[in-house]
N, C-alpha and C positions, 0 to 999 in steps of 0.2 A: 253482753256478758257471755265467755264460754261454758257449754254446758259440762258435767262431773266427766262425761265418755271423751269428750275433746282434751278435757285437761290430762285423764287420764295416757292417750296417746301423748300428750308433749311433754310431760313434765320430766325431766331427766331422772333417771330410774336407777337406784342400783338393787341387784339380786346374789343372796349370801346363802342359797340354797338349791345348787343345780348342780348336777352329776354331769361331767363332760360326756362320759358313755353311755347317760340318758340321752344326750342329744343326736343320737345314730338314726339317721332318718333313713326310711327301706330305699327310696330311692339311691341315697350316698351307699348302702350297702350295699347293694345288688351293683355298683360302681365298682366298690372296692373288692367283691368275692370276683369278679372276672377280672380286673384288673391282676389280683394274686392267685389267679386261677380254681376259685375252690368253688363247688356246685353247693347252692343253696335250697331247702328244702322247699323252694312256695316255686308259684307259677310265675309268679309277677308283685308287684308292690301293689296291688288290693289284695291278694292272699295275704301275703304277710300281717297288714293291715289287722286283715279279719282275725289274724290269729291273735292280736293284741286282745286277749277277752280275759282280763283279770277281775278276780271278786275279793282278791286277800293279799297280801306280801310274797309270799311265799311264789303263788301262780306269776305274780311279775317280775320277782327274780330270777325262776327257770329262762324267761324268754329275754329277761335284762343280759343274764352271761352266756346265752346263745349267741347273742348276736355280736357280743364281743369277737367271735372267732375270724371274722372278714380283718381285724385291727392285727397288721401281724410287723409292718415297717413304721420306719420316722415319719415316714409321707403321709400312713395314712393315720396319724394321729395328730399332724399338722391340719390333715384336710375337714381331719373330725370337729375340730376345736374350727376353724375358720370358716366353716360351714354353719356355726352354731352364733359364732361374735356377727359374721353378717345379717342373721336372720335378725336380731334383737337389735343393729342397730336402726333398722326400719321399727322402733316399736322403742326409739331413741333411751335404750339402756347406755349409761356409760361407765357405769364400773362393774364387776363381777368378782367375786371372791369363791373359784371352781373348782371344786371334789375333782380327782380323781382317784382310781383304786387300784396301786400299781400291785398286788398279788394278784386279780384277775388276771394280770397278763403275764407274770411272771412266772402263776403255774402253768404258765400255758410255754413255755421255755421262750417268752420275751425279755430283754434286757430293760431293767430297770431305766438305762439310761435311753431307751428307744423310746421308751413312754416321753420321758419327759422333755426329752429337747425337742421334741414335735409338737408337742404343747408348748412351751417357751418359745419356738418359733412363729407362731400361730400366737401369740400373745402379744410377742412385737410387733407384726404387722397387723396386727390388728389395734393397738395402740397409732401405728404411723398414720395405718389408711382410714380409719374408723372412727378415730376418737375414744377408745374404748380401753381403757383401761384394766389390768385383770392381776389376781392375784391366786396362786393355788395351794388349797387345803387337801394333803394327801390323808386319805381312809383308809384304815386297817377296817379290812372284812369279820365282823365279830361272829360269825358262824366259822373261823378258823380259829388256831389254836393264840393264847397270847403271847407263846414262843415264835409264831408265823411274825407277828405284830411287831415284835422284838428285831427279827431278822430284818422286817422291811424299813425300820427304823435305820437300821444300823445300814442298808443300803443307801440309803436317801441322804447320807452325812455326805457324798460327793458331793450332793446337790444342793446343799443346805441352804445359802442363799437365794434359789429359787424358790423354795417353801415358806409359802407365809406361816401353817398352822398343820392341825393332826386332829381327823375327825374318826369317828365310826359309824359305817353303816352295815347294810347286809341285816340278814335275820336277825329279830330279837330275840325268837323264842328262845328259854332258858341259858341264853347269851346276855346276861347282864353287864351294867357298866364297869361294876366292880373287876368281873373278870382281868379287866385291863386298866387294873391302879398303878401296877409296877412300871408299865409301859407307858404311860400318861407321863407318870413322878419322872423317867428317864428323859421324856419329849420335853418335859416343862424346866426342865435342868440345863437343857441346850437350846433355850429360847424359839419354843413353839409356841403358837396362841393356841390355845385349847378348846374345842368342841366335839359333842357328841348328838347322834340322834338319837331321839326317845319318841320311835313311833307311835302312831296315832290307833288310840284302844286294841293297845297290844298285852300280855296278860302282866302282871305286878307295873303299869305303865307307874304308877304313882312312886311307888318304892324305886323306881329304876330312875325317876327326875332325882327324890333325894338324894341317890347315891351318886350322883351326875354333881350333885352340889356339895356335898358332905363328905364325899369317897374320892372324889375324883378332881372337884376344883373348878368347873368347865367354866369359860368366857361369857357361854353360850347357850343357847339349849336349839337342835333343831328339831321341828315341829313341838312335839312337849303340851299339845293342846289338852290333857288329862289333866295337868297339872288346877286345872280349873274345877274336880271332884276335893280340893283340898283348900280351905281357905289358908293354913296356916303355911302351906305352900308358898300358896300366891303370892301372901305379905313376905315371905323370904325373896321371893323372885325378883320383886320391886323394891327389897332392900337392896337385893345385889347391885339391882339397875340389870339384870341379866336379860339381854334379845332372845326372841322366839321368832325362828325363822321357819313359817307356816306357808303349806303348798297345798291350796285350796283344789285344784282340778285335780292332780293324783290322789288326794283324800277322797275323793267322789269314786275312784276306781277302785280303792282298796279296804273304806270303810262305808258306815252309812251315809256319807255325803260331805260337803265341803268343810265343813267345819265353818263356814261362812258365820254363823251366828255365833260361833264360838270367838271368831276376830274381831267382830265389834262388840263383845263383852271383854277381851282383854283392853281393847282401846276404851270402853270408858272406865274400866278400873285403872288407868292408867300406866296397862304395862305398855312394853317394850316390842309390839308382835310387829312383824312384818309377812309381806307377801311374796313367795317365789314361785320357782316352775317345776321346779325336782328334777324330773326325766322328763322332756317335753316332746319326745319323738315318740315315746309309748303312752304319756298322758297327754293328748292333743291340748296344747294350747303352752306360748310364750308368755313373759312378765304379763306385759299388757293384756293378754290375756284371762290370765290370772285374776286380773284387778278388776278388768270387766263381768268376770262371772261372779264376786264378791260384790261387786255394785248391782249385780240381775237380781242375787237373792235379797240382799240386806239393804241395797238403795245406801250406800257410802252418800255422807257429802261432800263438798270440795276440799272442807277443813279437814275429814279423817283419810279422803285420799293424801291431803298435803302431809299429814301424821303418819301415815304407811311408810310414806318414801323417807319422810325425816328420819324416821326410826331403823331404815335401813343403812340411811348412812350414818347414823350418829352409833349405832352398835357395831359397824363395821371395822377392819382392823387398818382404815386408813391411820396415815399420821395425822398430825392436826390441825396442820397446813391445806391439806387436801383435802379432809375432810370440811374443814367452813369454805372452802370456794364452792365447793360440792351443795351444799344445805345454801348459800348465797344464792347458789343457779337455778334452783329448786324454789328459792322465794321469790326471784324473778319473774321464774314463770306464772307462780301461783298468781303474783300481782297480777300477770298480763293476762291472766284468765277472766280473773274477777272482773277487769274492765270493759 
């Protein structure tokens, strides 16, 4: 019989909670600033490293859209994104449903469409060569205005078929969901899936999941781990059947810790949680990684690993065809664990 840490490396994995521009690893940067010729402020990739010293949202945002500034051609957001599908699939991920946040680069006077066909690029061949299937959810930045939100909507209609859905991240503070009902109601009229983040004990966290459900509609909830200060919450959450897509190792950098006890209290109330990576270049550690630091604190068993992954694909925006060969692959292995 294999043991929870074996299964957890093989069992085919998908992640519905990862920022492509989280995955800018200092080495691939310090690549791309001389490649585009721009001088970066560290010595080397342990400086850099060492300056990764976050305690709140806010302190890892500063260095989240610093580092965007190396990201300036197609190339290198082809090389971003396929630097990120090869690393997870040694750590055998094979679907992704990937944030990106095309205003970070568009005030930076990047073209909407240089974002994303280096991404799309970088999604087929990573499909051909990998196995790896992917899908992308574009983010309006909620610490801009919801006319920003508006405009980047109205950019993305070239692309429309490449966008599976329409998230929000960036700052919470006094940046609530509501802010952007109009723009949700516009995205959901032209067949976007809908999700939002509601980070982790950020201030009115409770009131900002309602309005996530009551204001706004969402699919989804990402992170949303407060929601568990509220019973009557909860029982709404698992009426919806609504996914919490939970990122256990950047919750240790930004809050009081993983939220790890908190995941195995939504899994036996029997929601909907899963596991991701968020930014995994600024919070060290990939899917499997992830699942391994949630098995250190709380000791998972094989059944709520196999419950993690199911709940990632069963809330995911697969069709439904893809989706059961998906959850079939996934019980395969489990079987070939157990034995």
């Amino acid at each position: 019989m294999g043991s929870v840490e074996d299964l957890i490396q093989s069992v085919p994995k998908a992640e519905l909670h990862l920022h492509v521009e989280g995955t800018l690893e200092p080495e691939l940067k310090f690549a791309l600033a001389e490649r585009n010729g721009l001088d970066l402020p560290y010595a080397g990739v342990e400086e850099m490293r060492a300056a990764y010293d976050f305690d709140d949202l806010p302190s890892f945002l500063a260095q989240y859209y610093e580092g965007m500034s190396v990201l300036l051609v197609e190339q290198d957001f082809y090389d971003l994104a396929m630097a990120y599908f090869t690393k997870v699939a040694g750590q055998n991920l094979v679907y992704v449903e990937m944030f990106f946040d095309p205003q970070a680069h568009t005030t930076r006077g990047i073209e909407f469409g240089t974002v994303i066909t280096g991404l799309r690029r970088a999604q087929a061949d990573a499909q051909r060569r990998l196995g790896i299937r992917s899908h992308l959810i574009m983010c309006f930045l909620r610490d801009m205005s919801a006319e920003s939100a508006a405009e980047t909507l109205e950019q993305a209609a070239e692309y429309r078929d490449w966008i599976l859905g329409v998230g929000l991240d960036s700052d919470e503070r006094n940046n609530p969901p509501i802010k952007f009902r109009d723009v949700y109601a516009d995205a959901r009229s032209q067949g976007y899936r809908l999700t939002m983040h509601c980070d982790v004990d950020q201030e009115n966290s409770v009131a900002h999941i309602w309005q996530c459900l009551n204001d706004i509609g969402v699919e989804r909830i990402d992170n949303g781990v407060n929601c568990l200060e509220d019973e009557a919450l909860v029982a709404e959450i698992k009426r919806r059947g609504l996914g919490l897509t939970v990122c256990p190792i950047s919750n240790a950098y930004v809050t009081d810790g993983t939220k790890a006890a908190a995941i195995k209290s939504m899994l036996e109330r029997g929601m909907r949680v899963t596991v991701n990576s968020d930014d995994p270049a600024y919070f060290p550690g990939y899917i499997a990684d992830n699942f391994m630091r949630v098995h250190d604190e709380v000791g998972l068993s094989a059944e709520e690993v196999v419950r993690l992954v199911r709940n990632s694909f069963e809330i995911s925006w697969l069709d439904d065809g893809s989706r059961a060969e998906y959850l079939r692959r996934v019980d395969a292995a489990a079987a070939g664990s157990a034995t």
